[in-house]
C-alpha positions as CSV (number, residue, x, y, z in Angstrom):
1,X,0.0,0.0,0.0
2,X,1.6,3.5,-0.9
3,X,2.3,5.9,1.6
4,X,1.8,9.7,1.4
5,X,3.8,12.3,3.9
6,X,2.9,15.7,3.8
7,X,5.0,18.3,4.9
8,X,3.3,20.9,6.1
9,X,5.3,25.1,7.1
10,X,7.8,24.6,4.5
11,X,9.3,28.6,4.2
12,X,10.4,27.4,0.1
13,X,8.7,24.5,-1.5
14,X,11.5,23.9,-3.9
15,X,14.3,24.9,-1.1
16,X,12.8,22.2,1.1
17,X,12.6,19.8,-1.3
18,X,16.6,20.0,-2.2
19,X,17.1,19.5,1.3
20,X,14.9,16.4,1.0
21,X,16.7,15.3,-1.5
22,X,20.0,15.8,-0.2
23,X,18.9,13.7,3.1
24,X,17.5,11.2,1.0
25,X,20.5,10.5,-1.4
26,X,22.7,10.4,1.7
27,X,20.6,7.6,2.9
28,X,21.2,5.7,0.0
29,X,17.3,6.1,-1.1
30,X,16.7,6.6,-4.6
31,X,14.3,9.7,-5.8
32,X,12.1,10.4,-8.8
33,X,10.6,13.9,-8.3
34,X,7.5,14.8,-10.6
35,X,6.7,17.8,-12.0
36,X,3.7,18.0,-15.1
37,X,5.4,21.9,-15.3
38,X,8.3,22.1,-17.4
39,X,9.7,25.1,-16.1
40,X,9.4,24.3,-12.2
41,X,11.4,21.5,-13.3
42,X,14.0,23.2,-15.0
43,X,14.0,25.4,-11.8
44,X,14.7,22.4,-9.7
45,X,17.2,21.2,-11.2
46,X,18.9,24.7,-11.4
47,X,18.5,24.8,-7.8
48,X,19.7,20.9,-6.7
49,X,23.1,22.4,-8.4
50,X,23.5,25.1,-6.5
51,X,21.5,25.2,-3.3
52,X,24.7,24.2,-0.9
53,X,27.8,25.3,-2.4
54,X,29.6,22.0,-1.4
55,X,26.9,19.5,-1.8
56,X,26.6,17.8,-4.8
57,X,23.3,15.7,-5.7
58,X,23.4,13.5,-8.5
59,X,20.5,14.0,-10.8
60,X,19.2,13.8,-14.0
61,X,16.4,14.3,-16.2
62,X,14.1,10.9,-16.9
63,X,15.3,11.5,-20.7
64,X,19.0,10.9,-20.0
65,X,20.7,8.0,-21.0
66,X,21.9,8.1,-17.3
67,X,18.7,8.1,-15.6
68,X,18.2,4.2,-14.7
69,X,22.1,4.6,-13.2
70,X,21.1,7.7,-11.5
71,X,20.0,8.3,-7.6
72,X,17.9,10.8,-8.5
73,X,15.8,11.5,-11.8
74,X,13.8,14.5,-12.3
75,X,10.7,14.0,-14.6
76,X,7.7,15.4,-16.0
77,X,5.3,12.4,-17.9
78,X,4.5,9.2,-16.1
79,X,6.8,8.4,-13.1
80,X,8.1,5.3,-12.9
81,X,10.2,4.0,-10.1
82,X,11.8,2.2,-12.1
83,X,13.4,5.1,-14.0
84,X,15.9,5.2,-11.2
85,X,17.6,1.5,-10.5
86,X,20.7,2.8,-8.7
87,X,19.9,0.8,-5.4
88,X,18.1,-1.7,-3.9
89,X,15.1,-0.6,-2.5
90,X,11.8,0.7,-4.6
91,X,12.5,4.5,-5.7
92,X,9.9,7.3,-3.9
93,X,8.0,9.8,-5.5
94,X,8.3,13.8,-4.4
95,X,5.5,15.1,-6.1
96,X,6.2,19.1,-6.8
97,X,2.9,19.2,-9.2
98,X,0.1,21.0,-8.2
99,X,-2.2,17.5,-8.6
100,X,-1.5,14.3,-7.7
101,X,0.8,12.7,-10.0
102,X,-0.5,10.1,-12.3
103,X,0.1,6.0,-11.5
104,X,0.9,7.0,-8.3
105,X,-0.2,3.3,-7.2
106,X,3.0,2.5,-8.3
107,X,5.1,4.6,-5.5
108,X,5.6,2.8,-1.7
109,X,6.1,6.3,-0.5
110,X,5.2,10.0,-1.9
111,X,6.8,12.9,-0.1
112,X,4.7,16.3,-0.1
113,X,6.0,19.6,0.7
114,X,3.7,22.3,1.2
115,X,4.5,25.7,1.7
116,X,3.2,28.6,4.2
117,X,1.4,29.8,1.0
118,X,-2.6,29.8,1.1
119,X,-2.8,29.0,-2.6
120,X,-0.3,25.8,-2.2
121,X,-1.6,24.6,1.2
122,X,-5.3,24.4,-0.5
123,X,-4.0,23.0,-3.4
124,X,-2.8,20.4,-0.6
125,X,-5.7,19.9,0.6
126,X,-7.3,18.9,-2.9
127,X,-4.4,16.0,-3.0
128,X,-4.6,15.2,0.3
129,X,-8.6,14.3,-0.4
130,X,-7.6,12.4,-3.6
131,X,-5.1,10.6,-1.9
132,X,-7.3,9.2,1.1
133,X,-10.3,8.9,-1.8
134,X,-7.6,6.0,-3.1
135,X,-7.2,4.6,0.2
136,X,-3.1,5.7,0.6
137,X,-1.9,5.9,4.1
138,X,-1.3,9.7,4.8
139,X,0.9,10.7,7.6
140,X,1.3,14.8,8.3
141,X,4.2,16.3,9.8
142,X,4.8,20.3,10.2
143,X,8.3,21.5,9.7
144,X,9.6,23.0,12.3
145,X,10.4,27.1,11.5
């Protein structure tokens, strides 16, 4: 049964998410992050580059010839979690759309971040519903400030 945790306060969606990210990959835990918005994506990846100047998360986009060797893919159609198979354990979804991401059924895990921000945290809320509609486990958990 998939999992969704919602992380409620975050101060910059896409901020908080690197750090998720980071954490993650220093676990070992392999990532495909979903975006149906090309440019949010193109932002994110931008941003995994630079956010700490002496971290270094290995990404790519779900096009690459790299991805399946790859921690962390970035995509925008149809995540897989197969499109990461740099590990051993079943790849989880961040979801950075503004809907739930499609064959999510597929996922063990979806992380959520939502920010402070009234538009995002009701936009949440709509995913949130559709989640528990499909009988996913959801967990909340508010970042602390």
């Amino acid at each position: 049964m998939t999992r969704v945790d919602f992380a409620f306060g975050a101060p910059d969606r896409l901020r908080t998410a690197c750090d998720v990210v980071h954490k993650q990959y220093l676990r070992g835990r392999r990532l495909v992050v979903y975006s149906d918005d090309a440019r949010l994506l193109t932002r994110f990846d931008r941003l995994l580059w630079g956010f700490k100047p002496t971290v270094f998360v290995p990404h790519v986009l779900a096009d690459d010839a790299l991805a399946s060797a790859t921690p962390i893919v970035l995509c925008q159609q149809d995540p897989d979690p197969q499109l990461s198979q740099a590990g051993a354990e079943p790849a989880w979804l961040i979801n950075l759309s503004d809907t739930c991401p499609p064959n999510s059924e597929r996922f063990t895990r979806i992380l959520e971040i939502v920010s402070h921000d009234e538009n995002d945290r009701e936009l949440a809320r709509t995913r949130w519903r559709q989640y528990q509609s499909q009988g996913y486990q959801i967990h909340a958990h508010q970042l602390e400030s």
